[in-house]
Every structure is written in structure tokens, then in C-alpha cells.
MMTF fields as JSON, N, C-alpha, C and O atoms, coordinates in Angstrom:
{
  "mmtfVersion": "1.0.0",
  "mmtfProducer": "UNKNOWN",
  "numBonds": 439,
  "numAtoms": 440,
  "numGroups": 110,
  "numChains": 1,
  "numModels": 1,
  "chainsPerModel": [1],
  "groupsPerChain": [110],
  "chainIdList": ["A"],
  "bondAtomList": [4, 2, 8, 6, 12, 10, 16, 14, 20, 18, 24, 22, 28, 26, 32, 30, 36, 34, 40, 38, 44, 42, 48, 46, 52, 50, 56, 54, 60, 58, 64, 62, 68, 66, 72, 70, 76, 74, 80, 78, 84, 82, 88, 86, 92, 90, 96, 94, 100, 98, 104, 102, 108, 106, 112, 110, 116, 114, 120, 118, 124, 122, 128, 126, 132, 130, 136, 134, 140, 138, 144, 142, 148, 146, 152, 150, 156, 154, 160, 158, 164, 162, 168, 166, 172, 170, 176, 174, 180, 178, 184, 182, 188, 186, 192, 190, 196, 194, 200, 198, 204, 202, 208, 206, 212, 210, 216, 214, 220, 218, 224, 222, 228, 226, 232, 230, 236, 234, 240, 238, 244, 242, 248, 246, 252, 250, 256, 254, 260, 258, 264, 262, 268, 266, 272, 270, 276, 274, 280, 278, 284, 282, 288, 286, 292, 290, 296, 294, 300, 298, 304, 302, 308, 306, 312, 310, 316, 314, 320, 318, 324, 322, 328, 326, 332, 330, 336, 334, 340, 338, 344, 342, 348, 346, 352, 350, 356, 354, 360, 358, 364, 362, 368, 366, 372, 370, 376, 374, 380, 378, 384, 382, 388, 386, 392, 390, 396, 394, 400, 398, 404, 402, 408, 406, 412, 410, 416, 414, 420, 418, 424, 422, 428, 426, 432, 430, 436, 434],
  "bondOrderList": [1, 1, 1, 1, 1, 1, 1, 1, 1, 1, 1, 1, 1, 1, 1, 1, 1, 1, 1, 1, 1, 1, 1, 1, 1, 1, 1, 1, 1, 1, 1, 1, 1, 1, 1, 1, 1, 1, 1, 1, 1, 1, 1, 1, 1, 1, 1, 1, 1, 1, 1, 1, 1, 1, 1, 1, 1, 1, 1, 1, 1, 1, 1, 1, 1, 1, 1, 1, 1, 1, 1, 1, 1, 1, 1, 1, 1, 1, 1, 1, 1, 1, 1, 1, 1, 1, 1, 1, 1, 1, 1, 1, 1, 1, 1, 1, 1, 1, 1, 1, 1, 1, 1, 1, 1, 1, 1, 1, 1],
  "groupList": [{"groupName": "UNK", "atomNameList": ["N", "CA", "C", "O"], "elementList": ["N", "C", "C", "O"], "formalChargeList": [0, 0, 0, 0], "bondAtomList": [1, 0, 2, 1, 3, 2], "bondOrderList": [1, 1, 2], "singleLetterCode": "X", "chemCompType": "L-PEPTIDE LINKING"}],
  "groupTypeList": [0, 0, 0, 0, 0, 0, 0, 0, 0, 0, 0, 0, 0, 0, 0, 0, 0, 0, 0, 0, 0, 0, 0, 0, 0, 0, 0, 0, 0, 0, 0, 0, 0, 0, 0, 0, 0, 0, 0, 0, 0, 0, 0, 0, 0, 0, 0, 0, 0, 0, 0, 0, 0, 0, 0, 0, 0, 0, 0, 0, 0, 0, 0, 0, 0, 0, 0, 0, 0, 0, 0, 0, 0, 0, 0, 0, 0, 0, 0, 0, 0, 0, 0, 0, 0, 0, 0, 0, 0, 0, 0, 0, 0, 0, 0, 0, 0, 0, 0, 0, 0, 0, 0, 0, 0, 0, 0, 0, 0, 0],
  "groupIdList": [1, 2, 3, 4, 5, 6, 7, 8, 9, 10, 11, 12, 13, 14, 15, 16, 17, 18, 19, 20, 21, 22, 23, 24, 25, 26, 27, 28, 29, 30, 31, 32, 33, 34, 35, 36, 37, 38, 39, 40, 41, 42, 43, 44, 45, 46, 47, 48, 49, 50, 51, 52, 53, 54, 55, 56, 57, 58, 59, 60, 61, 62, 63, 64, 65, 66, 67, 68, 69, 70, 71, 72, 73, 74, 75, 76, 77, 78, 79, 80, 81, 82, 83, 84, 85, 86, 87, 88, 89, 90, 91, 92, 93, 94, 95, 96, 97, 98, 99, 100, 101, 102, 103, 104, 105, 106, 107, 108, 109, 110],
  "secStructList": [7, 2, 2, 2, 2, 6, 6, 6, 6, 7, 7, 1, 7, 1, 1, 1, 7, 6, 6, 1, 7, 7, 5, 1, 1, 6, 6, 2, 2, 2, 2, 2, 2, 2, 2, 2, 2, 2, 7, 1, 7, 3, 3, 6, 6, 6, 1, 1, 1, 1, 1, 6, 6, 6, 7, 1, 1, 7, 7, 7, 2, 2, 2, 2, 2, 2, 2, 2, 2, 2, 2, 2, 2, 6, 6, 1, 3, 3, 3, 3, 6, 6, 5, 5, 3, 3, 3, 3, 7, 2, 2, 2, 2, 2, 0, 0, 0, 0, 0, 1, 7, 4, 4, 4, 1, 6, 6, 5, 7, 7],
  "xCoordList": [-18.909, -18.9, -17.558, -16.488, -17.72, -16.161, -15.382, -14.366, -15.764, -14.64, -13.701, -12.602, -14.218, -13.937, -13.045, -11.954, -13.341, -12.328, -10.736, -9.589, -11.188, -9.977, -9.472, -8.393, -10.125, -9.043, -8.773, -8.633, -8.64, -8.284, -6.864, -6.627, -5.9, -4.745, -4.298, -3.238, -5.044, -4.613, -3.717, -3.808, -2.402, -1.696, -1.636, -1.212, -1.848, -2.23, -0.646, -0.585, 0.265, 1.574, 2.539, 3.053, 2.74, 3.37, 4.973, 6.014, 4.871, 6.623, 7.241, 8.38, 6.311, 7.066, 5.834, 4.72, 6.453, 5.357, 4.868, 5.526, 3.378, 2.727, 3.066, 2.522, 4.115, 4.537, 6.211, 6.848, 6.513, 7.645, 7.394, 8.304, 6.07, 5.739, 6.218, 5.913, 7.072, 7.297, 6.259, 6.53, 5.114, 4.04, 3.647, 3.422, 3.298, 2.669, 1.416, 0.955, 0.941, -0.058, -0.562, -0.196, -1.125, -0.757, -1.599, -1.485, -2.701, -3.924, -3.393, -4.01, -2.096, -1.537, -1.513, -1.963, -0.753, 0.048, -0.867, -0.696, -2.034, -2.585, -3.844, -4.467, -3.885, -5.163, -4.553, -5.212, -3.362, -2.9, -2.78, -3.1, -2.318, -1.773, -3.582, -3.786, -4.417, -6.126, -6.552, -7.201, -6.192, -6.842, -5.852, -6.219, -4.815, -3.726, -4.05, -4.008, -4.349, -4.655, -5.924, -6.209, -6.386, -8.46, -8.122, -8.096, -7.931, -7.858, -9.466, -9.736, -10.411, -11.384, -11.433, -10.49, -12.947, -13.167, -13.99, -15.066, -12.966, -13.954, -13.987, -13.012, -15.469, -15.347, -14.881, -14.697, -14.757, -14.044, -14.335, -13.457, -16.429, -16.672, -16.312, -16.441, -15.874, -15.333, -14.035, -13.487, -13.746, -11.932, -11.68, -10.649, -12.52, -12.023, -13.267, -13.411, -13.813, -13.916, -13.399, -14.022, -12.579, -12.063, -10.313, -9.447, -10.215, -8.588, -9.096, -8.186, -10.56, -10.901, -10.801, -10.346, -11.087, -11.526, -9.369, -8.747, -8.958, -7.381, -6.582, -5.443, -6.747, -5.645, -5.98, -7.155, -5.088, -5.118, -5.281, -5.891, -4.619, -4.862, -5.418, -4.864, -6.357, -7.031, -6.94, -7.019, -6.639, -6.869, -8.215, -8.892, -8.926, -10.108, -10.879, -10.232, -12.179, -12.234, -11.954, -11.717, -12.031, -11.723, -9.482, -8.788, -9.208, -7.614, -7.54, -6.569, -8.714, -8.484, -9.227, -9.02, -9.786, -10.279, -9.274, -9.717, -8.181, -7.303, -6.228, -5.504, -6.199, -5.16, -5.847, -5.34, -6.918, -7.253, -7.166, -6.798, -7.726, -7.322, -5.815, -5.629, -4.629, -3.249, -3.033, -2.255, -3.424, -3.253, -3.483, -2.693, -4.948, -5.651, -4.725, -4.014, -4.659, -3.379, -2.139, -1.298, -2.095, -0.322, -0.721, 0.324, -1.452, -1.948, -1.669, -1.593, -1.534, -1.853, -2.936, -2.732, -4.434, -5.44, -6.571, -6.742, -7.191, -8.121, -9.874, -10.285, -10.491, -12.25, -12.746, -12.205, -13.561, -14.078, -15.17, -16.134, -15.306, -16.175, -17.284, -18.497, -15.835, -16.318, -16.803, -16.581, -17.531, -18.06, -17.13, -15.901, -18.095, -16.965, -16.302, -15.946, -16.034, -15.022, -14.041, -13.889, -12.778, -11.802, -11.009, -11.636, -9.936, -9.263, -7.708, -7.393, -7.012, -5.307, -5.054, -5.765, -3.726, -3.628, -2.295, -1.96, -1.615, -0.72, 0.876, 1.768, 0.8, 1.976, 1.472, 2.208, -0.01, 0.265, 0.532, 1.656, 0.332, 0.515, 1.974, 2.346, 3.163, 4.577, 4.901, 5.961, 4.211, 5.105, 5.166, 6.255, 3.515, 3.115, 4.327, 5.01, 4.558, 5.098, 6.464, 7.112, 6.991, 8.123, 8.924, 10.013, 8.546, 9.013, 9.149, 9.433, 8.985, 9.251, 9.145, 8.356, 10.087, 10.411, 9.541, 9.384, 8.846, 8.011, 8.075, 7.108, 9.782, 10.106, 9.487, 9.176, 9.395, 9.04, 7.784, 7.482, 6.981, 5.878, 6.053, 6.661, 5.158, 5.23, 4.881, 5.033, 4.26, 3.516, 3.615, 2.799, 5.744, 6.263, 7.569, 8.449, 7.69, 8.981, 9.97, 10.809, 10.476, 11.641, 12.799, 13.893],
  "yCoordList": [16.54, 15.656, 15.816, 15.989, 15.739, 15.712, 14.687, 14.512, 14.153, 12.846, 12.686, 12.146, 13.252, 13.406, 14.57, 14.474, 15.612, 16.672, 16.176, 16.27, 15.664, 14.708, 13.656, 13.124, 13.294, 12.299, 12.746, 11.888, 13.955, 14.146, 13.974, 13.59, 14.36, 14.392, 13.116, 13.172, 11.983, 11.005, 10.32, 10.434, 9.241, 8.488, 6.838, 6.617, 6.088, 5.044, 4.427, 3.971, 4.48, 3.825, 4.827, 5.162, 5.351, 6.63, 5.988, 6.644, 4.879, 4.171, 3.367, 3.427, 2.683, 1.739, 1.653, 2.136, 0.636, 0.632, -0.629, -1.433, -0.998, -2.285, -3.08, -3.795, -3.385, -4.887, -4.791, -5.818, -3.756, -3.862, -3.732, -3.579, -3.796, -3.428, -4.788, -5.978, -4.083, -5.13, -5.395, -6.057, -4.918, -5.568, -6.419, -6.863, -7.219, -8.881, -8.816, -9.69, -7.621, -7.449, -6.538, -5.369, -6.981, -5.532, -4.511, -3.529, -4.616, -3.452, -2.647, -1.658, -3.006, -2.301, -0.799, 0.121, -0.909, 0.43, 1.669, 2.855, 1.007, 1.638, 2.181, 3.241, 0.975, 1.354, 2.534, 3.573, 2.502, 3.506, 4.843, 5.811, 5.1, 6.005, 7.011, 8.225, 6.023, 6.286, 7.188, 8.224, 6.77, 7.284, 8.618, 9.744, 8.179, 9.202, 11.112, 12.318, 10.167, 11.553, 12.39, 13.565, 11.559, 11.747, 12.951, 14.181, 12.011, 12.271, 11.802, 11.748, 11.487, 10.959, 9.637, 8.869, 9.458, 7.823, 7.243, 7.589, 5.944, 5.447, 3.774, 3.272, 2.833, 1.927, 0.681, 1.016, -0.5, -0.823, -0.872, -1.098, -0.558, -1.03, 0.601, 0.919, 1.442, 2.748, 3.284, 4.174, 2.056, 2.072, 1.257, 1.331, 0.611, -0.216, 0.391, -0.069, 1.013, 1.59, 2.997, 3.569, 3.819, 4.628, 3.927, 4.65, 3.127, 2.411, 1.801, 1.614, 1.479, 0.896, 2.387, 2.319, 3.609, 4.891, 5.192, 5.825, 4.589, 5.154, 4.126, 4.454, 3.108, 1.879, 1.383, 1.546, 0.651, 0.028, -1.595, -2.456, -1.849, -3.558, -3.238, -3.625, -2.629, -2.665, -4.259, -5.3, -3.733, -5.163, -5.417, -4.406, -6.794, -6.893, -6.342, -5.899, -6.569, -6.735, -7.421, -6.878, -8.487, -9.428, -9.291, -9.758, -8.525, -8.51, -7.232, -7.149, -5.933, -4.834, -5.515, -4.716, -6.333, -6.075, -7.266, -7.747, -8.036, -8.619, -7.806, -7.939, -6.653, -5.746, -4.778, -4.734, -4.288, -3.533, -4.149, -3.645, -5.567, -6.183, -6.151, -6.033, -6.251, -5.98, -4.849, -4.788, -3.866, -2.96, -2.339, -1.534, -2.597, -2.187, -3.113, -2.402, -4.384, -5.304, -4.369, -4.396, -3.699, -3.15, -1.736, -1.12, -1.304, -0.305, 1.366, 2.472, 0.776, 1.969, 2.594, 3.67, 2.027, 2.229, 1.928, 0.779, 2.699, 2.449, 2.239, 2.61, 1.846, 1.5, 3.39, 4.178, 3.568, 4.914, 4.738, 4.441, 4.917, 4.121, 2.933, 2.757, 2.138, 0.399, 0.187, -0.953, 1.095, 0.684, 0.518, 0.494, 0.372, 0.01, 0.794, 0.49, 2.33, 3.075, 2.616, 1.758, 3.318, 2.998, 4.697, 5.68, 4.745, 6.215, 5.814, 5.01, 6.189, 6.446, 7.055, 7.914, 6.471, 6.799, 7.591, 7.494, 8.319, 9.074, 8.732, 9.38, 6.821, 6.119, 5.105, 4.204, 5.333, 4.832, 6.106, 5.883, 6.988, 8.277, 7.999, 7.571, 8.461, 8.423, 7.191, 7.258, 5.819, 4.765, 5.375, 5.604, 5.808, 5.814, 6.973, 6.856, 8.161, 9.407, 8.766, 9.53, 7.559, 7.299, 8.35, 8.701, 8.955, 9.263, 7.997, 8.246, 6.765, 5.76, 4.299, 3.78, 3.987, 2.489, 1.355, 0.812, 1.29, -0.022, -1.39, -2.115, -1.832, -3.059, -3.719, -4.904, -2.818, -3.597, -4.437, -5.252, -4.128, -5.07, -6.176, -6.345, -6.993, -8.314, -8.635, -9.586, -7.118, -7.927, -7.212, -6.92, -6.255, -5.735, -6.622, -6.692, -7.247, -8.069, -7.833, -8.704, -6.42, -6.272, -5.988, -5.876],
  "zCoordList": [-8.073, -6.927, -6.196, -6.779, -4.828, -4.082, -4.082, -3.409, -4.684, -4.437, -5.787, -5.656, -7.352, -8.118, -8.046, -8.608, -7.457, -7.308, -6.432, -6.87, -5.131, -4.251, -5.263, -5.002, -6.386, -7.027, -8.188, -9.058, -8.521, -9.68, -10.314, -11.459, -9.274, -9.267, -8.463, -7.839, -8.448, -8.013, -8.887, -10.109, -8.028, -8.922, -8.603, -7.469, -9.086, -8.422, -7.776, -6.634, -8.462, -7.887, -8.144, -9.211, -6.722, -6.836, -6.254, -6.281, -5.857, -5.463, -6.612, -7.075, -6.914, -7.854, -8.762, -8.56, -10.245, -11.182, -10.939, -10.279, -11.571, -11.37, -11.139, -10.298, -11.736, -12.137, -10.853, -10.618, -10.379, -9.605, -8.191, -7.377, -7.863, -6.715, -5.323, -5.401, -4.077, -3.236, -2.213, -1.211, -2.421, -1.673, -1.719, -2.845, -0.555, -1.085, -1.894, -2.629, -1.63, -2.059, -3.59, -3.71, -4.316, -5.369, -5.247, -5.98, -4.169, -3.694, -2.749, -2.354, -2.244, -1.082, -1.185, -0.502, -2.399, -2.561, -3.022, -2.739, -3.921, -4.66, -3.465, -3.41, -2.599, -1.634, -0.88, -0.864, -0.247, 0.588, -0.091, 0.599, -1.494, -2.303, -2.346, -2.33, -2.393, -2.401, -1.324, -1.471, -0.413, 0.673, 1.224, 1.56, 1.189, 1.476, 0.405, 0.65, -0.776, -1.727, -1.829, -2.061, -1.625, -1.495, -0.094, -0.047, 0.789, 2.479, 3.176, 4.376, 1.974, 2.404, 3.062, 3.254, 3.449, 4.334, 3.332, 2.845, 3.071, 1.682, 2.138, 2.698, 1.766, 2.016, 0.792, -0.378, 1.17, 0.011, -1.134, -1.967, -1.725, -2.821, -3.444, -4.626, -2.422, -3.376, -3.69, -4.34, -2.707, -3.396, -4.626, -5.294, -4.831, -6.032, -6.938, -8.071, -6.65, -8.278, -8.277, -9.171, -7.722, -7.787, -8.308, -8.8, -8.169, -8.584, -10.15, -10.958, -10.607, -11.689, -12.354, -13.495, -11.964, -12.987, -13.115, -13.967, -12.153, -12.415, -12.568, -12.897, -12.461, -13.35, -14.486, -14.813, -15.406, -16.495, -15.891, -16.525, -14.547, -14.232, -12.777, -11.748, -12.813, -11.028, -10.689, -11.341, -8.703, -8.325, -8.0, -7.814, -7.851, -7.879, -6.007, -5.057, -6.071, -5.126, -3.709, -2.63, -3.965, -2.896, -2.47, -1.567, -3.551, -3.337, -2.46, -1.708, -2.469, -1.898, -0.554, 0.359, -0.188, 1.307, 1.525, 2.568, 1.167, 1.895, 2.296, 3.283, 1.112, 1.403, 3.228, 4.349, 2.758, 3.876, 5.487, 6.548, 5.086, 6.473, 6.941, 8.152, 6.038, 6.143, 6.505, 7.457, 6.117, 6.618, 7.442, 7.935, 7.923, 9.225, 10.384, 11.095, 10.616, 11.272, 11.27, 12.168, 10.401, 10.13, 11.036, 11.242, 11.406, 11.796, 11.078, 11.614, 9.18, 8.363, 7.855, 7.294, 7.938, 8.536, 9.427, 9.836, 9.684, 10.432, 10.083, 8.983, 10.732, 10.691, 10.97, 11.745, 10.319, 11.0, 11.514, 10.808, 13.213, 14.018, 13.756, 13.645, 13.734, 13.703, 12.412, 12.002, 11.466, 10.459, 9.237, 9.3, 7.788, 6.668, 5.842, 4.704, 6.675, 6.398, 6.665, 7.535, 5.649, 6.116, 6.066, 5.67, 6.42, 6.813, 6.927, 7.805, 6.322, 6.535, 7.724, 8.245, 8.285, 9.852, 9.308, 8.127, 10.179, 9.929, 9.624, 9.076, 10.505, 9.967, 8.823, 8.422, 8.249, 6.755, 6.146, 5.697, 5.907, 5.321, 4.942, 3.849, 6.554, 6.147, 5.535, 4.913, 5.492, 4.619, 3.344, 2.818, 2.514, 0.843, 0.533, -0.485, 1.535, 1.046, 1.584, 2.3, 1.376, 1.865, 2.888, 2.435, 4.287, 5.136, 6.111, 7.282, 5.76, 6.759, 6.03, 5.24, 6.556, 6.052, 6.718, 7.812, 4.831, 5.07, 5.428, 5.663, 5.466, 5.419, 6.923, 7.044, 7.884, 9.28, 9.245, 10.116, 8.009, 7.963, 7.018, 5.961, 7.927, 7.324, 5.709, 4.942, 5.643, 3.647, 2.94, 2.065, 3.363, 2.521, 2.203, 3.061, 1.075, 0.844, 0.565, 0.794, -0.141, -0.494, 0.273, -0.28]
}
């Protein structure tokens, strides 16, 4: 399957570890790190079981579509025409690969 191949080499918290993460959110990092590595358009009930096949404390559902709404607001991703895809935009890309500082958003705290 392709999606298994795009996540093989996935890492779920490639900045900080679980428990140190400065996101308000704890689906943030892991949602962006998802989509960024895949490069696929995944909707949310396949981001969270793709974060359940690669974490030890996945966040639940309802924590990844508060995250996605944050992020889609933050404009690090996007809808893939209107529907319940979602897609990494190129300034969520540079936050996860730290080429750009996340602090300008609101529901990064550190």
C-alpha cells in the first residue's frame, strides 16, 4: 500500500519529545511531522490512525481535529478542495523542518 511505504520512515516528534513538546497542542507536532513526511492528503480519521501505528501515547481524535483547525487558522495547512483532506502548505513544512520560527503563532508557547 502507498501510504505504508510514505510512512515508513516516519517519526512522530521529530523537535522535541512527548512530554516536552511547546505546542498547546500535543497533535500539533505529530500532525504536521505526518503530513510533511507522507507528503500525502490525509483526512483526519487517517491521521490518527497512522500516529496510533507510530506512537506509544497517540493523541485522540477529537485532539487531532482541534489541532487541524489550529493549524489550518495558522495557515500550516490547508483543505484539499473544500473537502476533508487535509495537505501541508509550504510554511507548515518550514516550521516542522525548523527553517522558521514557530513562536509567531498563537498555539506555540515556548
Amino acid at each position: 500500500m502507498i501510504q505504508e511505504d510514505c510512512l515508513r520512515n516516519f517519526t512522530a516528534w521529530p523537535l522535541y519529545g512527548p512530554d516536552m513538546s511547546p505546542w498547546r497542542n500535543d497533535a500539533i507536532e505529530p500532525t504536521l511531522s505526518l503530513l510533511d513526511q507522507s507528503g500525502l492528503d490525509l483526512n483526519p480519521k487517517a491521521i490518527v490512525h497512522n500516529l496510533e501505528q507510530q506512537m506509544q501515547r497517540p493523541p485522540s481524535r477529537s485532539t487531532v481535529n482541534r489541532a487541524l483547525k489550529m493549524l489550518l487558522e495558522g495557515g500550516l495547512v490547508e483543505k484539499v478542495d473544500g473537502g476533508p483532506f487535509y495537505r501541508i502548505t509550504d510554511e507548515g513544512s518550514a516550521v516542522i523542518r525548523a527553517q522558521q520560527d514557530p513562536s509567531k503563532y498563537d498555539f506555540y508557547t515556548e
